[in-house]
Backbone as CSV, one residue per row, in Angstrom:
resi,resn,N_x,N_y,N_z,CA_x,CA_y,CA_z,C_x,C_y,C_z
1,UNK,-19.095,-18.490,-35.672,-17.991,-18.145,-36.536,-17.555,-16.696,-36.318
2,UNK,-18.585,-15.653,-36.317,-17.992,-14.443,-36.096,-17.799,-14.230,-34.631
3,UNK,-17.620,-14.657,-33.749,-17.257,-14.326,-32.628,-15.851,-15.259,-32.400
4,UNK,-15.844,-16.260,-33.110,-14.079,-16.463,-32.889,-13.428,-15.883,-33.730
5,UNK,-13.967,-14.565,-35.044,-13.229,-14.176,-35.660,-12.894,-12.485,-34.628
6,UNK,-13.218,-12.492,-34.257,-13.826,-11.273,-32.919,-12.528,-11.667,-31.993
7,UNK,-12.320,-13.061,-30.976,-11.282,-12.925,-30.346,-10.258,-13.236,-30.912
8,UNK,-10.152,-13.602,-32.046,-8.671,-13.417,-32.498,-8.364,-12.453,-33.436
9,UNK,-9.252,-11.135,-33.239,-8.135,-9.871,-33.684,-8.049,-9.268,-32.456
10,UNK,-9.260,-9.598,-31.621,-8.556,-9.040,-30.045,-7.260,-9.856,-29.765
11,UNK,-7.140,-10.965,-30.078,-5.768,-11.654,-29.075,-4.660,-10.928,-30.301
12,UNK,-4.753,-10.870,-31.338,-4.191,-10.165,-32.293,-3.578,-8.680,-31.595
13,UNK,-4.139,-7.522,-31.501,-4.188,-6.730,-30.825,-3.585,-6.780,-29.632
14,UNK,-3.640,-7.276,-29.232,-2.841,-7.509,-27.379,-1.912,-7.709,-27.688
15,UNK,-1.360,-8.732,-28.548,0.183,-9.183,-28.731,0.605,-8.120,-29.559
16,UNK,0.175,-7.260,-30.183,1.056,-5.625,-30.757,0.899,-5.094,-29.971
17,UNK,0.518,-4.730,-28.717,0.110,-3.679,-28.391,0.987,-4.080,-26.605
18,UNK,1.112,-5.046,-26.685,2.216,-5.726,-25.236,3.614,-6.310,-25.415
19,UNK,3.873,-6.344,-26.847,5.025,-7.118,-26.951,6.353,-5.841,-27.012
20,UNK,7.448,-5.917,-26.370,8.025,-5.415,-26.161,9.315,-5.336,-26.875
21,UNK,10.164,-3.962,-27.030,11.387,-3.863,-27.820,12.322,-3.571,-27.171
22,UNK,13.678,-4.612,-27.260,14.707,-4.044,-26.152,15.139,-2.667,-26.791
23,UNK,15.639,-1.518,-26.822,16.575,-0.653,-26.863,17.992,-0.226,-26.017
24,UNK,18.878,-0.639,-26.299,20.009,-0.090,-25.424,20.320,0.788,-25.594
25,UNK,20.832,1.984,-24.473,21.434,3.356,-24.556,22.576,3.697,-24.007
26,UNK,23.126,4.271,-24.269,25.027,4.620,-24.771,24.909,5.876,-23.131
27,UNK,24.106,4.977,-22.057,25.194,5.965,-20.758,25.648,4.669,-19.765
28,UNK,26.074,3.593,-20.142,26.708,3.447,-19.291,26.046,1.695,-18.961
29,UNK,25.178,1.333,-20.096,24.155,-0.020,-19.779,22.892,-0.214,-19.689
30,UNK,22.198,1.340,-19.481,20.759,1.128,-19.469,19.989,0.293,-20.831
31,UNK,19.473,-0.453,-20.544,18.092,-0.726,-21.332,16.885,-0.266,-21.420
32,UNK,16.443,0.010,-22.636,14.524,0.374,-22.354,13.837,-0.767,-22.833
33,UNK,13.023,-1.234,-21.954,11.898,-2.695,-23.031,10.333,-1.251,-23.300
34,UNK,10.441,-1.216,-24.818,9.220,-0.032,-25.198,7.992,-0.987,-25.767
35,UNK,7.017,-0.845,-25.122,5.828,-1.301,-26.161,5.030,-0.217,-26.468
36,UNK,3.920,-0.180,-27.024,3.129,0.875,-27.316,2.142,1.214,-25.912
37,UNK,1.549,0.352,-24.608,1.320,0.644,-23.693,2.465,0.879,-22.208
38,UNK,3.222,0.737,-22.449,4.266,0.743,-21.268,5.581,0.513,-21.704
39,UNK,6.160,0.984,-20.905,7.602,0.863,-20.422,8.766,0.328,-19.781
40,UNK,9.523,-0.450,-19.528,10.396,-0.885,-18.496,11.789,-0.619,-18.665
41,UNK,12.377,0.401,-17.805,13.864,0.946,-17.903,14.869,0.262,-16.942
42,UNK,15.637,-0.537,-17.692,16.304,-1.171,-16.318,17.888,-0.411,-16.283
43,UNK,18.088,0.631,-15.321,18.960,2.169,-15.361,19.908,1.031,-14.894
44,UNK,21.003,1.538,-15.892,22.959,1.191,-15.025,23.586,2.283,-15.378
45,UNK,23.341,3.715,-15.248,23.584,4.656,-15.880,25.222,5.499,-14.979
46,UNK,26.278,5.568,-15.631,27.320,6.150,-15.606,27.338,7.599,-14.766
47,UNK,27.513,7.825,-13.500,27.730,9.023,-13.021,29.021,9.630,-13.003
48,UNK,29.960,8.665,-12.340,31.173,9.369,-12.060,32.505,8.272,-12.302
49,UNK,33.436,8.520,-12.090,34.443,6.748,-12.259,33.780,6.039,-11.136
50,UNK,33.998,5.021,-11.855,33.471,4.138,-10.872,32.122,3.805,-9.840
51,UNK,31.486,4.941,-10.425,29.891,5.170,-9.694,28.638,5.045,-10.880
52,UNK,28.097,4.093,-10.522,26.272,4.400,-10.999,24.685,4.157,-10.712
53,UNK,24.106,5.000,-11.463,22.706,4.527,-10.930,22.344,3.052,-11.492
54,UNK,22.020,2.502,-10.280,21.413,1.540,-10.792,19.728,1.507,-10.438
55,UNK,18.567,0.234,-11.143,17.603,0.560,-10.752,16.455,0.202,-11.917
56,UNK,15.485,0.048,-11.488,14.356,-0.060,-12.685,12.825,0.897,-12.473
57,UNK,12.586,1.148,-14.013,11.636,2.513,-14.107,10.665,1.743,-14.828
58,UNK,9.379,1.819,-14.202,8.041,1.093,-14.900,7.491,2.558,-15.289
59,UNK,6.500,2.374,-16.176,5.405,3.266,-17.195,4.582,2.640,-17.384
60,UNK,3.789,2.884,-17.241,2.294,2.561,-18.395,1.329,3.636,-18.531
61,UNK,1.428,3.744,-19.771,0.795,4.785,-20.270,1.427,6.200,-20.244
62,UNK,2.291,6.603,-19.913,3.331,7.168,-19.344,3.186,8.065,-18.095
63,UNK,2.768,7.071,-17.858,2.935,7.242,-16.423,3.324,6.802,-15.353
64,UNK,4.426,7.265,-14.476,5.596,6.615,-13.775,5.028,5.888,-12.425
65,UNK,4.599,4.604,-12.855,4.358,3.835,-11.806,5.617,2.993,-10.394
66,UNK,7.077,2.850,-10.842,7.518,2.611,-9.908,8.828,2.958,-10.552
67,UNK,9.599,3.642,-9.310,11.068,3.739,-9.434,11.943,3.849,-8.504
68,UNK,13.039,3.276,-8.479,13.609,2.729,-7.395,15.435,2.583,-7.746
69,UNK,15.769,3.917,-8.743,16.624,4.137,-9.440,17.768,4.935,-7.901
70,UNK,18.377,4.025,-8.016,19.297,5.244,-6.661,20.531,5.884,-7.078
């Protein structure tokens, strides 16, 4: 009994701690998906008429594991 009460505040825990929040931001289309361990930025960000970055920015932990934003 106490050890299935054991993995389900761990599986509890994982799903707060991985589930993700879209945020949209006002340059141009970017999205952020934020959880409390990581990050995913998917950039459409507004440079010039008619020009932008596009591209996606991983985190975890904050720390910039891949980007490929041009």
């Amino acid at each position: 009994m106490k050890k299935k009460v054991i993995i389900s505040i761990c599986i509890v825990i994982a799903i707060v701690l991985l589930t993700p929040i879209p945020m949209p931001l006002n340059d141009g289309g970017t999205v952020e998906y934020t959880a409390l361990l990581y990050k995913v930025s998917d950039v459409h960000r507004a440079i010039a008429d008619m020009e932008y970055n596009d591209g996606i920015i991983v985190e975890i932990l904050g720390f910039e594991i891949f980007n490929n934003v041009k």
